[in-house]
ROSE-4610 file (N, C-alpha, C; in Angstrom, 1 decimal, always signed):
// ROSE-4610
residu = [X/X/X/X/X/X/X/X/X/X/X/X/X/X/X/X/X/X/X/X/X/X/X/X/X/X/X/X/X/X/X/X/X/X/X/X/X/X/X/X/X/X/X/X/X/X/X/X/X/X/X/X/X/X/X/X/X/X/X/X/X/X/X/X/X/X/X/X/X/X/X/X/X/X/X/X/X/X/X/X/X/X/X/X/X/X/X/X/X/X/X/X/X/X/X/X/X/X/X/X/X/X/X/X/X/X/X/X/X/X/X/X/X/X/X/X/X/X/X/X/X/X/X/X/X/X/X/X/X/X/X/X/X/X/X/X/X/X/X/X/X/X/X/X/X/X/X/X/X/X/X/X/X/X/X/X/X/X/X/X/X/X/X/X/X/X/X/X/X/X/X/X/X/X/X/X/X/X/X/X/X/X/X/X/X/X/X/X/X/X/X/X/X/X/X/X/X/X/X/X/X/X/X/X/X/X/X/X/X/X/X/X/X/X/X/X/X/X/X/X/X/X/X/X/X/X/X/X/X/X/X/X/X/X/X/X/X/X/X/X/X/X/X/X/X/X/X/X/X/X/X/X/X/X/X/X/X/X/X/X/X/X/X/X/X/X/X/X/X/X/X/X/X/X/X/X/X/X/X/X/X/X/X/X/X/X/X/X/X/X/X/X/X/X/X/X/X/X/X/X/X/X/X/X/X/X/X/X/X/X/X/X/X/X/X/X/X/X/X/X/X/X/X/X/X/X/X/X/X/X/X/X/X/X/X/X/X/X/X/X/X/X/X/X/X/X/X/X/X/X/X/X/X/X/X/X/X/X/X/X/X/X/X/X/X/X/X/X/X/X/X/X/X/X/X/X/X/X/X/X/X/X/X/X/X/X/X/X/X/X/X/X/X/X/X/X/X/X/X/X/X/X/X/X/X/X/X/X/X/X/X/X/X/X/X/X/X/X/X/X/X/X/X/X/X/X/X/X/X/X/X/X/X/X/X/X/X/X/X/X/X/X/X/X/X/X/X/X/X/X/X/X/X/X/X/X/X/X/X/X/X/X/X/X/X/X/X/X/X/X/X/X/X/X/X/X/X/X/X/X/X/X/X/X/X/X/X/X/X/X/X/X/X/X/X/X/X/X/X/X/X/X/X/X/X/X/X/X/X/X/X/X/X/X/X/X/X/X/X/X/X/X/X/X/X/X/X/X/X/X/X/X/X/X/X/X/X/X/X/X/X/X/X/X/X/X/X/X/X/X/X/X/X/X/X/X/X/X/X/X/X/X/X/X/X/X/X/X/X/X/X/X/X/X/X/X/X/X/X/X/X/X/X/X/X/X/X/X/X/X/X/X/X/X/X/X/X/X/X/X/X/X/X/X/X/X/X/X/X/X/X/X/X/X/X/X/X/X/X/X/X/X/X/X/X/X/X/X/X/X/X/X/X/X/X/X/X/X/X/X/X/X/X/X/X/X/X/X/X/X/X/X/X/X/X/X/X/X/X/X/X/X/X/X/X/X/X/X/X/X/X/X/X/X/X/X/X/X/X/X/X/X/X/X/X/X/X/X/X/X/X/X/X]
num = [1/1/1/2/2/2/3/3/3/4/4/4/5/5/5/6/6/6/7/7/7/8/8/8/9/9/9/10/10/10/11/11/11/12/12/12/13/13/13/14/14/14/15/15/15/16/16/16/17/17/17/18/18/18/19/19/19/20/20/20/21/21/21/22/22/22/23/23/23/24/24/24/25/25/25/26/26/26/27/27/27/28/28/28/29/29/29/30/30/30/31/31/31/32/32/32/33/33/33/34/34/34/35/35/35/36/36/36/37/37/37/38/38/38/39/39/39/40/40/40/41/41/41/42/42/42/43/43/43/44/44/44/45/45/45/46/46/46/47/47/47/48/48/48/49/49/49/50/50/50/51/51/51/52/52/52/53/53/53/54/54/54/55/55/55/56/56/56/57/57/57/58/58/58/59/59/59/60/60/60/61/61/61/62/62/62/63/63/63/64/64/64/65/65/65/66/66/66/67/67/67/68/68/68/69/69/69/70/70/70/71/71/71/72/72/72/73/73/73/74/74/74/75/75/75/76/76/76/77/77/77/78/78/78/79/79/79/80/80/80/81/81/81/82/82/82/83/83/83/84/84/84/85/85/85/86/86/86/87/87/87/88/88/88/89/89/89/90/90/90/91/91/91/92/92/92/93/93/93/94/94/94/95/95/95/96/96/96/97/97/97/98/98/98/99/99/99/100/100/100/101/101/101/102/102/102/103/103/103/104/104/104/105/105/105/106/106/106/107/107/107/108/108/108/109/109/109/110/110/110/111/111/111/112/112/112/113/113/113/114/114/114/115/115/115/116/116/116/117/117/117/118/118/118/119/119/119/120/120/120/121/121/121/122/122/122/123/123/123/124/124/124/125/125/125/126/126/126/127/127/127/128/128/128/129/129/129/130/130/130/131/131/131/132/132/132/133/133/133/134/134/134/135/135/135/136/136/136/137/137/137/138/138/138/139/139/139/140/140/140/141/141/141/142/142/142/143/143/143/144/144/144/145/145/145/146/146/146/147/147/147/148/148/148/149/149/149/150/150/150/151/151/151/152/152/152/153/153/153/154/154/154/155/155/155/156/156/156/157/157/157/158/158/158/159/159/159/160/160/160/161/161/161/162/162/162/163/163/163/164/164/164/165/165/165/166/166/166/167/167/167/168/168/168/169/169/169/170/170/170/171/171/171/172/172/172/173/173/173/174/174/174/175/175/175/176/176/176/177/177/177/178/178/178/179/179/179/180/180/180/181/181/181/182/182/182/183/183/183/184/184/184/185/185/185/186/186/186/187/187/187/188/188/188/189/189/189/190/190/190/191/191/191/192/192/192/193/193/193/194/194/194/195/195/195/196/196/196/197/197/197/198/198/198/199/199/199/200/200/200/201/201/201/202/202/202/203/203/203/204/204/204/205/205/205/206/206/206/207/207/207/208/208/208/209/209/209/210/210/210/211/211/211/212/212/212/213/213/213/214/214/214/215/215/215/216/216/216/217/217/217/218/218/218/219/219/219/220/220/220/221/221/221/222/222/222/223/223/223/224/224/224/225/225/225/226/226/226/227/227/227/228/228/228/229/229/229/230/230/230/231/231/231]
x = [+251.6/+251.7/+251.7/+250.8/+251.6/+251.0/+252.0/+251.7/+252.0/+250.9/+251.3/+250.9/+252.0/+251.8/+252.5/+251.2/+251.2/+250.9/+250.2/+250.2/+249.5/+250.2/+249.6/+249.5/+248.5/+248.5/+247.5/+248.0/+247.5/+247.2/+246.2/+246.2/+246.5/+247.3/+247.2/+246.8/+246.0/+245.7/+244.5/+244.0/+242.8/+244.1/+244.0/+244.5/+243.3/+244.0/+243.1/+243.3/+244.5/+244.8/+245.2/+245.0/+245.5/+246.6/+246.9/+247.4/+247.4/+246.8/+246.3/+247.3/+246.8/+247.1/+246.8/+247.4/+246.8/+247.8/+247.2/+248.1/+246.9/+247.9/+247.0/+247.6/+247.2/+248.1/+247.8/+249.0/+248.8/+247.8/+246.5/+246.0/+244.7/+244.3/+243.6/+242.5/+241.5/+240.5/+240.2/+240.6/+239.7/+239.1/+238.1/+237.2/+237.2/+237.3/+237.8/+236.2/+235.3/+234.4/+234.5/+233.5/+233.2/+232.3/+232.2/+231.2/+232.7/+231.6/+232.7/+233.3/+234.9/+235.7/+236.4/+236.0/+237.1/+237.8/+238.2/+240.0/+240.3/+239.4/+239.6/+240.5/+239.7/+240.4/+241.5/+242.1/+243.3/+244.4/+243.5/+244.6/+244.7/+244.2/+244.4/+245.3/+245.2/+246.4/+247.6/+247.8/+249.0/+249.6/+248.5/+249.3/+249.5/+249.1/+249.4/+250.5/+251.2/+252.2/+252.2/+250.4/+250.3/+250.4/+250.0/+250.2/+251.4/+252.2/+253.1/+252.5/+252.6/+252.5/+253.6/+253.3/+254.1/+254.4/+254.1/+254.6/+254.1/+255.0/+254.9/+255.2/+255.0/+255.8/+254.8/+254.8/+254.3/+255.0/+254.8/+255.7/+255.0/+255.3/+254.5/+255.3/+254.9/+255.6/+257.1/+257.4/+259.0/+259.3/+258.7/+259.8/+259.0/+259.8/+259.4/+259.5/+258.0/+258.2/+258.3/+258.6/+259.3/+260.7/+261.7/+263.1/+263.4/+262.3/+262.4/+262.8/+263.6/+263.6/+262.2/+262.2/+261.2/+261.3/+262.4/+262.3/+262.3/+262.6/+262.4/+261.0/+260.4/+258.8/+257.8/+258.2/+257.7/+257.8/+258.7/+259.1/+258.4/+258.3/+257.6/+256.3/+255.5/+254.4/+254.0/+254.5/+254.3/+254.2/+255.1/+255.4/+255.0/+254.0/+253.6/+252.5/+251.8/+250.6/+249.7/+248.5/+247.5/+246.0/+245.8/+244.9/+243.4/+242.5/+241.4/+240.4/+239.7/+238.9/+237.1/+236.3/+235.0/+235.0/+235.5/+235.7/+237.1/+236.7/+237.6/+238.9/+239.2/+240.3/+240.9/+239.9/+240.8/+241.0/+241.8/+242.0/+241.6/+240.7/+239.2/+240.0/+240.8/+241.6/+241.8/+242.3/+242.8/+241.6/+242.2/+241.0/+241.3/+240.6/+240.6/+242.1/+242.5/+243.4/+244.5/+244.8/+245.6/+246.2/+244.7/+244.8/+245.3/+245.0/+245.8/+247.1/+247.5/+249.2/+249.8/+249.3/+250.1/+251.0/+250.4/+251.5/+252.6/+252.0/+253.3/+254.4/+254.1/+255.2/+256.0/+255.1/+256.3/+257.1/+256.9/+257.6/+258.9/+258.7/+259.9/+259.5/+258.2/+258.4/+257.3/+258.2/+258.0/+256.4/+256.2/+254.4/+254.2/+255.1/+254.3/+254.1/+254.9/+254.9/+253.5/+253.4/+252.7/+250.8/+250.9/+249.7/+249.1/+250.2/+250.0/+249.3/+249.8/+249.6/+247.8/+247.8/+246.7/+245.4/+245.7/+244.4/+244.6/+245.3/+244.5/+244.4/+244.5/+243.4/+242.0/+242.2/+241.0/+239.8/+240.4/+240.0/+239.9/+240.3/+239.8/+238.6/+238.7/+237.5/+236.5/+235.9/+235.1/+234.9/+236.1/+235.2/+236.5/+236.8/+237.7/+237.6/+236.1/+235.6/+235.7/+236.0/+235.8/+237.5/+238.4/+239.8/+239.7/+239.4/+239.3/+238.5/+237.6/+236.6/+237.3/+237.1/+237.4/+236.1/+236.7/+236.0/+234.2/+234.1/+233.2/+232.1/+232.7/+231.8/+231.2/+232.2/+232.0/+230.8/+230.2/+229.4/+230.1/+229.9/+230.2/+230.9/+230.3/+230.5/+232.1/+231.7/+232.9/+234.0/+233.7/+235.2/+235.7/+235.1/+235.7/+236.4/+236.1/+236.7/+238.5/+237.9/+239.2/+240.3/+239.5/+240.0/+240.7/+240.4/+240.6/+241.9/+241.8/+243.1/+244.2/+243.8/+245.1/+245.9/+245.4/+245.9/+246.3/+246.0/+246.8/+248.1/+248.1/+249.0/+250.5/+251.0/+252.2/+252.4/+251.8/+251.2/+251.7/+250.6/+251.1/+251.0/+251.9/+250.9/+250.1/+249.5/+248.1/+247.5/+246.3/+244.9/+244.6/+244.9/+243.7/+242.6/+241.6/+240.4/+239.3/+239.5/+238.7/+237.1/+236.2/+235.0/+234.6/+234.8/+235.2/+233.7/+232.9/+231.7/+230.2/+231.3/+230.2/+229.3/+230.0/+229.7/+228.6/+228.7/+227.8/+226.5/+225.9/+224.5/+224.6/+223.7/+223.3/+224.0/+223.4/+223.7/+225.4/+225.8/+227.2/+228.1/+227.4/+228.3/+228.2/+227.2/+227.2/+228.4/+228.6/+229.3/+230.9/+231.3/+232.0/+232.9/+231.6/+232.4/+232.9/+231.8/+232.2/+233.5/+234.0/+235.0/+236.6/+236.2/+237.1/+237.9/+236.2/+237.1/+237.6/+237.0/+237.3/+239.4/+239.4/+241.2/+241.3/+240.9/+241.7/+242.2/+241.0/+241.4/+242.4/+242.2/+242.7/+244.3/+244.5/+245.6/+246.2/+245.8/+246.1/+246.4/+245.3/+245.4/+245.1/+245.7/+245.4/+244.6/+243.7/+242.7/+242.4/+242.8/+242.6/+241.2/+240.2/+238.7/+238.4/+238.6/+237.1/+236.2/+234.6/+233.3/+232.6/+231.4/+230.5/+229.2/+229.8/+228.4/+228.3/+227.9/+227.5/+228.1/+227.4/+227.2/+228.7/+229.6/+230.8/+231.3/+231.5/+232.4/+232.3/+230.9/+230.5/+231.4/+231.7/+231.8/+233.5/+233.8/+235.2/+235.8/+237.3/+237.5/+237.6/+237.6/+237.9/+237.2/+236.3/+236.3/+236.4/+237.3/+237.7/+236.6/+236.1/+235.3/+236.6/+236.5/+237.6/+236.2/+236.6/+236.6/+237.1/+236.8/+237.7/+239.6/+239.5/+241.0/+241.8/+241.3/+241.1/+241.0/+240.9/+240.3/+239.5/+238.4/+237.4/+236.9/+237.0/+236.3/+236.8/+236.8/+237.2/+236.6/+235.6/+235.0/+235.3/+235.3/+236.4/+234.8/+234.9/+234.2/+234.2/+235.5/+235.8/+234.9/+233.8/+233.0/+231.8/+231.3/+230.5/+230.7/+231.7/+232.5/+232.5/+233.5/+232.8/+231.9/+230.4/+229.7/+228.9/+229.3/+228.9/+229.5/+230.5/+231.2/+230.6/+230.3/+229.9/+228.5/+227.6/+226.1/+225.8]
y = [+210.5/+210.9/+209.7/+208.4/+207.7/+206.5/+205.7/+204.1/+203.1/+202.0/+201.0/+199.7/+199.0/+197.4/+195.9/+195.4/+193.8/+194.2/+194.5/+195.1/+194.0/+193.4/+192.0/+192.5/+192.4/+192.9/+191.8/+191.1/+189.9/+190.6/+189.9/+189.9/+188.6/+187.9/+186.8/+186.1/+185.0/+184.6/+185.0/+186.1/+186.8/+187.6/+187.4/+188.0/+189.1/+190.5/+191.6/+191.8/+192.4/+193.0/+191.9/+191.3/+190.0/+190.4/+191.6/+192.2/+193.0/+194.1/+195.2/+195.9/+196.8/+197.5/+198.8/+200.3/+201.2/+202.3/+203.3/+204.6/+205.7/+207.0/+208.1/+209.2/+210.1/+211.2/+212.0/+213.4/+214.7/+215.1/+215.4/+216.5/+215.6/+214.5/+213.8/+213.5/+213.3/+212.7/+211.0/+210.6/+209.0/+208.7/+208.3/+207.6/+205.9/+205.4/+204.1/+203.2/+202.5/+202.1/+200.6/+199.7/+198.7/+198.0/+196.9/+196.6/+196.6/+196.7/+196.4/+195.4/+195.1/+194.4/+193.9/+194.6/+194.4/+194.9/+195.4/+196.1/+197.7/+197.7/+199.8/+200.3/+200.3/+201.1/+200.5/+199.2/+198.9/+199.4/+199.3/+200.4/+201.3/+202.4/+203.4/+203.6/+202.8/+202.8/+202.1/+201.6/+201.3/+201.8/+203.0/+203.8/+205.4/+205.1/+206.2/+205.7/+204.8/+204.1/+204.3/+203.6/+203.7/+202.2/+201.2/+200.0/+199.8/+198.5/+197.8/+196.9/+197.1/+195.9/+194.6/+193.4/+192.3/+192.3/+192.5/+192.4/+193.5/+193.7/+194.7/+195.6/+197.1/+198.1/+199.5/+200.5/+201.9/+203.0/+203.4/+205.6/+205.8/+207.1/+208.3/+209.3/+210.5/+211.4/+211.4/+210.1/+209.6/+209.1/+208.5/+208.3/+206.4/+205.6/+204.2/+204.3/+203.9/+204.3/+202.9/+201.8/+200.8/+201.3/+201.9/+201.9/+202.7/+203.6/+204.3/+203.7/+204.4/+203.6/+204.7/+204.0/+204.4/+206.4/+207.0/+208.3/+208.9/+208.3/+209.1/+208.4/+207.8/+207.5/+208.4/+208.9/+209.3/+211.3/+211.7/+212.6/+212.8/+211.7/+211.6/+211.2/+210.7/+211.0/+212.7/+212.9/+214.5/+215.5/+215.7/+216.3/+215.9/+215.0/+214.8/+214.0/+213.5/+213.0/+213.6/+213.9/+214.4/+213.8/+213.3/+212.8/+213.4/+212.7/+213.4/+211.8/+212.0/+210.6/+211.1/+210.0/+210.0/+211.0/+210.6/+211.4/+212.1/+213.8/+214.8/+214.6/+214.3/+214.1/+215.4/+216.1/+217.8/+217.4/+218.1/+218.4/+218.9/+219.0/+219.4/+220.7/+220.8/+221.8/+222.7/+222.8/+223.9/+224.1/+224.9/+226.4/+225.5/+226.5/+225.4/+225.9/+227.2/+227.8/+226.6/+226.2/+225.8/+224.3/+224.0/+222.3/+222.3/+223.2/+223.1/+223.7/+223.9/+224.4/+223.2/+222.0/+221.0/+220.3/+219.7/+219.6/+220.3/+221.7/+222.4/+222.4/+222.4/+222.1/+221.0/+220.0/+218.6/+219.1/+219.5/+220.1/+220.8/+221.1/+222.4/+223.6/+223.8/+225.3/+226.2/+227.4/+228.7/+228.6/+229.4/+229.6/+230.6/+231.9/+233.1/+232.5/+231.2/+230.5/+229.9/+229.3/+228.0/+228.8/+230.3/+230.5/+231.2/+232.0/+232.6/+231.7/+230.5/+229.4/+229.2/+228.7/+228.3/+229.5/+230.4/+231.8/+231.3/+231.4/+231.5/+229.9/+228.8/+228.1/+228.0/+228.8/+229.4/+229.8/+230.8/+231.7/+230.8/+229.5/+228.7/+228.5/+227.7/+226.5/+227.9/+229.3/+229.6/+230.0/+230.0/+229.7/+230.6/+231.5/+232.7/+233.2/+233.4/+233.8/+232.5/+231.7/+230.6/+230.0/+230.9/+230.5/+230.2/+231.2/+231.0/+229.9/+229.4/+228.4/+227.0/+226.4/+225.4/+224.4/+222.8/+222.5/+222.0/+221.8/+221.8/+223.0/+224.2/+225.1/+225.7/+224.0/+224.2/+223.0/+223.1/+222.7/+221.3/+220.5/+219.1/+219.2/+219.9/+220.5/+221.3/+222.3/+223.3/+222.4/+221.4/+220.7/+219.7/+219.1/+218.4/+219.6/+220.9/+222.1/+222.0/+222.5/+221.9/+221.0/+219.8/+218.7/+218.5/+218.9/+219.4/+220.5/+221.6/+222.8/+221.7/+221.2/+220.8/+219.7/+218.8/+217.6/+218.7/+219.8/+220.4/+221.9/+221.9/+223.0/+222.5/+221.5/+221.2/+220.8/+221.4/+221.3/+220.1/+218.9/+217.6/+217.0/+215.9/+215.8/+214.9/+214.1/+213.7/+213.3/+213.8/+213.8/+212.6/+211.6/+210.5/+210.9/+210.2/+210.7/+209.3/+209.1/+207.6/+208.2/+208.0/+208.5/+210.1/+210.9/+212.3/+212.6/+212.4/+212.7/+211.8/+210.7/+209.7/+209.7/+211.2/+211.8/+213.1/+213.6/+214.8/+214.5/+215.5/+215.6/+215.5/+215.4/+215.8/+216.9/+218.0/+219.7/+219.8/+219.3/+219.4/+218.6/+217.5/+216.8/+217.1/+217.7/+217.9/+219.3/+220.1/+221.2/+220.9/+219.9/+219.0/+218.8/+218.0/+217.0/+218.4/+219.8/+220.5/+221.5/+221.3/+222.1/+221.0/+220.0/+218.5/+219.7/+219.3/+220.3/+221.5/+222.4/+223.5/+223.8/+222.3/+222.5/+222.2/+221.3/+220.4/+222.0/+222.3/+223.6/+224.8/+225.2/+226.3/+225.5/+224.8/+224.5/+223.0/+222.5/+221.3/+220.3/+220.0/+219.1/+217.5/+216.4/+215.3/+214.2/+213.6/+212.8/+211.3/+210.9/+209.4/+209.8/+208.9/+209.1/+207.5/+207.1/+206.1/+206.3/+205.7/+206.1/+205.2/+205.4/+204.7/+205.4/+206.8/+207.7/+207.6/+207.4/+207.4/+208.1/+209.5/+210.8/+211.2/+211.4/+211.8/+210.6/+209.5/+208.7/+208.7/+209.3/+209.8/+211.0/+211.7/+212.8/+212.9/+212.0/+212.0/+211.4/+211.8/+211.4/+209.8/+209.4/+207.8/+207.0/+206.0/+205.1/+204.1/+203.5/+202.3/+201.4/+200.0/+198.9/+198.1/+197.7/+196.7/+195.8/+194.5/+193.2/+191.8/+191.8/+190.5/+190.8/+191.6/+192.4/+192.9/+192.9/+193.1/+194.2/+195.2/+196.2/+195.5/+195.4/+195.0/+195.5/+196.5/+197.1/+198.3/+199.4/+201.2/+202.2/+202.9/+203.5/+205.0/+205.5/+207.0/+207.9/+208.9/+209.8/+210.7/+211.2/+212.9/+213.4/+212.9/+213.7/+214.3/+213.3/+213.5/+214.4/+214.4/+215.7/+217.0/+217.0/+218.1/+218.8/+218.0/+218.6/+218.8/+218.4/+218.5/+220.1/+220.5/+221.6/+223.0/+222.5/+223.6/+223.9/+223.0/+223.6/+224.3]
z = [+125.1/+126.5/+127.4/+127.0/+128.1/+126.5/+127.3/+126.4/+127.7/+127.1/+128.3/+127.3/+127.2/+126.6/+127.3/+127.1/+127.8/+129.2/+129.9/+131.6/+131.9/+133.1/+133.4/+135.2/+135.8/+137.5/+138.5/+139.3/+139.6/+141.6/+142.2/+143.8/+144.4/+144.7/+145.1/+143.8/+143.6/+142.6/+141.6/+141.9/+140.9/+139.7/+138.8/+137.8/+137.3/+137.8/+137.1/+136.2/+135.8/+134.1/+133.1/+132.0/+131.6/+130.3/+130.3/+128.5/+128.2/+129.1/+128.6/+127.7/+126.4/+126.2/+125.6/+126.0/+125.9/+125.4/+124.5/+124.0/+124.2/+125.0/+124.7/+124.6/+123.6/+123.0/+123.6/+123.7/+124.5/+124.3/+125.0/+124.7/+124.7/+124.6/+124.3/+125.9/+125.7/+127.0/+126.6/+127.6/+126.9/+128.7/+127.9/+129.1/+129.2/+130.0/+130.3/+131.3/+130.8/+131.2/+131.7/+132.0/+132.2/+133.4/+134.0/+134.8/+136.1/+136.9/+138.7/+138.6/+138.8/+138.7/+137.7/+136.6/+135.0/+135.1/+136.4/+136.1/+135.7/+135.8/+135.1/+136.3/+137.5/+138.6/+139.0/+138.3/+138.6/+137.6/+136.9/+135.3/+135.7/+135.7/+136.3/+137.3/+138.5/+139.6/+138.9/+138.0/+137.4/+136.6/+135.9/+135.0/+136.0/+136.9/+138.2/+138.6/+139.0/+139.6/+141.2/+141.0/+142.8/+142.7/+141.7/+142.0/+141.1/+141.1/+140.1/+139.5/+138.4/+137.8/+138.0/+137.0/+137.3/+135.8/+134.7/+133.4/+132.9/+131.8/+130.5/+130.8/+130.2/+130.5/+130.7/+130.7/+131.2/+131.2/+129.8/+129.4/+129.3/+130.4/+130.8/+130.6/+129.4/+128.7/+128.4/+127.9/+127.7/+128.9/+129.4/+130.7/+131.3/+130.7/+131.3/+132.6/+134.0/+135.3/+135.8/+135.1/+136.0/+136.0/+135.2/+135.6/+137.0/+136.9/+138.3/+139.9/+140.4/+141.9/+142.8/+144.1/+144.8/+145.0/+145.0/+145.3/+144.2/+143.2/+141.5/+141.1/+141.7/+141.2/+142.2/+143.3/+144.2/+143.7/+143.2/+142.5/+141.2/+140.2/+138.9/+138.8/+140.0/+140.1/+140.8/+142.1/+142.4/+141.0/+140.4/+139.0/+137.7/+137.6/+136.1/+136.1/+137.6/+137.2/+138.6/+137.7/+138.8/+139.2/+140.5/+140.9/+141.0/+140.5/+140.9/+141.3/+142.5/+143.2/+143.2/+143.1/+143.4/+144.7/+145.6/+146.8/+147.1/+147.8/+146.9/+147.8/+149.1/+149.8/+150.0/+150.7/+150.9/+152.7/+153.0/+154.4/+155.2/+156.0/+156.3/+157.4/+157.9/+158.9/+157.4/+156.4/+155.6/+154.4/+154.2/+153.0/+151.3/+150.8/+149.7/+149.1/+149.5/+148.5/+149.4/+150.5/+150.9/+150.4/+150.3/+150.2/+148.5/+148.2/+146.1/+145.9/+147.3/+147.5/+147.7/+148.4/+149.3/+147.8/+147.0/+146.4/+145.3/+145.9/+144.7/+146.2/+146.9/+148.4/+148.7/+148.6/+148.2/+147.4/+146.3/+145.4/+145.4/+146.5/+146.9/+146.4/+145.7/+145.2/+146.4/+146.3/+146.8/+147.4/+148.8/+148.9/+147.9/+147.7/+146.8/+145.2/+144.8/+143.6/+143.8/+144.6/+144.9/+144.9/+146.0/+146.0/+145.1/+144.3/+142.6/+142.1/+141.6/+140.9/+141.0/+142.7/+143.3/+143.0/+142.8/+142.6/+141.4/+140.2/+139.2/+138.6/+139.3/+139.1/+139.6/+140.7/+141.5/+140.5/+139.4/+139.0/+138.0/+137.4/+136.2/+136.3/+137.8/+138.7/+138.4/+138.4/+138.8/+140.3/+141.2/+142.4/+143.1/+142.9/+143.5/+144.8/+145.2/+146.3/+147.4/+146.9/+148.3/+147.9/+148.3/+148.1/+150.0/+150.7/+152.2/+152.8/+152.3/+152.8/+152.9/+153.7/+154.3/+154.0/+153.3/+153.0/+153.0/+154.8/+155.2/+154.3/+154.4/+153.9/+152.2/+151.8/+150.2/+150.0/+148.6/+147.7/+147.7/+147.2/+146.5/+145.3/+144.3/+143.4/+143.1/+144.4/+144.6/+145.2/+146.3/+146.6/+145.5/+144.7/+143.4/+142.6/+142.4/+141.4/+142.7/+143.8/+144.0/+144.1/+144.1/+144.3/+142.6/+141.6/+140.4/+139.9/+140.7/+141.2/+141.9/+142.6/+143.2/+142.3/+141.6/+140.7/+139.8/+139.2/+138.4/+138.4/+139.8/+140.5/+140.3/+139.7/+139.6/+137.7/+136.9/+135.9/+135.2/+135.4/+135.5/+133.8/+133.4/+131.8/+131.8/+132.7/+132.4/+134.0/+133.6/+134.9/+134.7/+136.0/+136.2/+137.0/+136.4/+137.5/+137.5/+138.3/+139.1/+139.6/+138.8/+139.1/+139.4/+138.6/+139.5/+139.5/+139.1/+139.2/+140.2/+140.3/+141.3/+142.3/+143.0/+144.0/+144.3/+143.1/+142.5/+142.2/+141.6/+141.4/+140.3/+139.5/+137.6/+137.0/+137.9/+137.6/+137.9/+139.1/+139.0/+138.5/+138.3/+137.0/+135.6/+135.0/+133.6/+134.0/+135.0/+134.7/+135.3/+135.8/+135.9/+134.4/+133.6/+132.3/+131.3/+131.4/+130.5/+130.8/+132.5/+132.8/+132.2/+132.2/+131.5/+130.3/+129.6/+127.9/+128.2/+128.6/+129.1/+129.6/+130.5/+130.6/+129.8/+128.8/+127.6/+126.8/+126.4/+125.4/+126.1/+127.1/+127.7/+128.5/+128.7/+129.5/+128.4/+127.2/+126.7/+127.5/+128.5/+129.4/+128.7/+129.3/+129.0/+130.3/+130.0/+130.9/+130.8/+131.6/+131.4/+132.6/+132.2/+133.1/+133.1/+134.3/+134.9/+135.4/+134.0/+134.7/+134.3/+135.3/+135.1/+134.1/+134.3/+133.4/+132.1/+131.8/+130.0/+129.4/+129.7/+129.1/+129.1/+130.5/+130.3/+129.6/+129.6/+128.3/+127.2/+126.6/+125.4/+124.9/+125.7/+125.6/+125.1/+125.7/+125.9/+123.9/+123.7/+122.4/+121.7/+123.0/+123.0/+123.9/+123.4/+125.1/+124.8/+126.6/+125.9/+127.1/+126.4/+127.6/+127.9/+129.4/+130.2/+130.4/+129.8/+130.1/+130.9/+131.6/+132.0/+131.6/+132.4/+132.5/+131.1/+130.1/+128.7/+128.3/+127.2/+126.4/+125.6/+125.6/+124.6/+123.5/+123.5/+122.8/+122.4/+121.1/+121.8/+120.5/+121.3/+120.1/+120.2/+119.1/+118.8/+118.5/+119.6/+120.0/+119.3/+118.6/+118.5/+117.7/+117.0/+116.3/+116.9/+118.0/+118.7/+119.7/+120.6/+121.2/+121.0/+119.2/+118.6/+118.6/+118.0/+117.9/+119.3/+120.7/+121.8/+122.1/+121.8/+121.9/+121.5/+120.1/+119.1/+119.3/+120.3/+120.8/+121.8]
């Protein structure tokens, strides 16, 4: 689902990414850890293609996103990759059902497509009854479930998610990491995750540590996951 080798990403003269390289297969969760400023959250925006890199390359489900020009990257992000942030970024004027429409609409596709879609992710999230609420009137909890519906309303092949739990509580993050597997299995979703939490990168089938712009390290989960599943 996506492969990214030699990713080299510089600010002026801080060299963030030094080489990176990374494979993750459909269907797969990998959690991506490290200390503040090893570059995770810049990996991530580069295999989002919110940043460019300056070397090496990045396929995302067949499709190398440097050959892209700016309105076929702006198109292949809308339609194949889905956002989820520490902080949930809903539109505080619209409902929740609305705000997980906005991007099946860039889209071009239909409202009666778009709000079909949006209820029964509604109805994945748990949270059907607050399709009208606006997000002032949601949980923390409940506006990440949205903020979750809407990265997947254009049925994307892989979720980034940049701290999705950073912002939560204990209670709503363990039900958080277990709604993760929950798409994995029911929708064969794929997850690239930056965290800081333990527990969700444990959880996850892979984690990788960023080092000094590096992969350092990468320890293979799936047994433990497993048996996280099966209790």
């Amino acid at each position: 689902m996506i492969r990214a080798r030699n990713i080299h990403k510089s600010y002026g003269k801080l060299q963030v990414l030094k080489g990176v390289k990374l494979d993750v297969e459909s269907g797969e969760i990998i959690s991506i850890v490290g200390a503040s400023g090893s570059g995770k959250s810049t990996l991530l925006q580069v295999l989002g293609t919110i940043e460019k890199h300056e070397q090496g390359s990045v396929t995302i489900d067949g499709v190398e996103v440097s050959k892209l020009n700016d309105r076929e990257l702006s198109n292949f992000r809308n339609q194949k990759i889905g956002f989820v942030f520490q902080f949930h970024h809903l539109l505080p004027e619209f409902t929740a059902l609305e705000n997980i429409c906005i991007p099946a609409y860039i889209a071009g596709r239909s409202r009666s497509e778009a709000e079909n879609d949006a209820q029964q992710l509604l109805d994945i999230m748990g949270i059907t009854e607050r399709a009208s609420h606006k997000p002032a009137e949601l949980s923390g909890g409940e506006q990440q479930r949205v903020a979750i519906a809407r990265a997947l309303i254009n049925k994307p092949a892989v979720i980034l998610a940049d701290e999705p739990s950073g912002n939560l509580d204990s209670e709503s993050s363990q039900s958080l990491h277990e709604l993760f597997f929950r798409l994995r299995e029911e929708l064969g979703q794929t997850f690239v995750i930056v965290t800081h939490n333990l527990e969700l990168a444990k959880m996850a089938d892979r984690t990788l540590t960023i080092r000094d712009g590096l992969v350092f390290s990468e320890n293979n989960n799936k047994h433990s996951a497993l048996n996280h599943q099966s209790n």
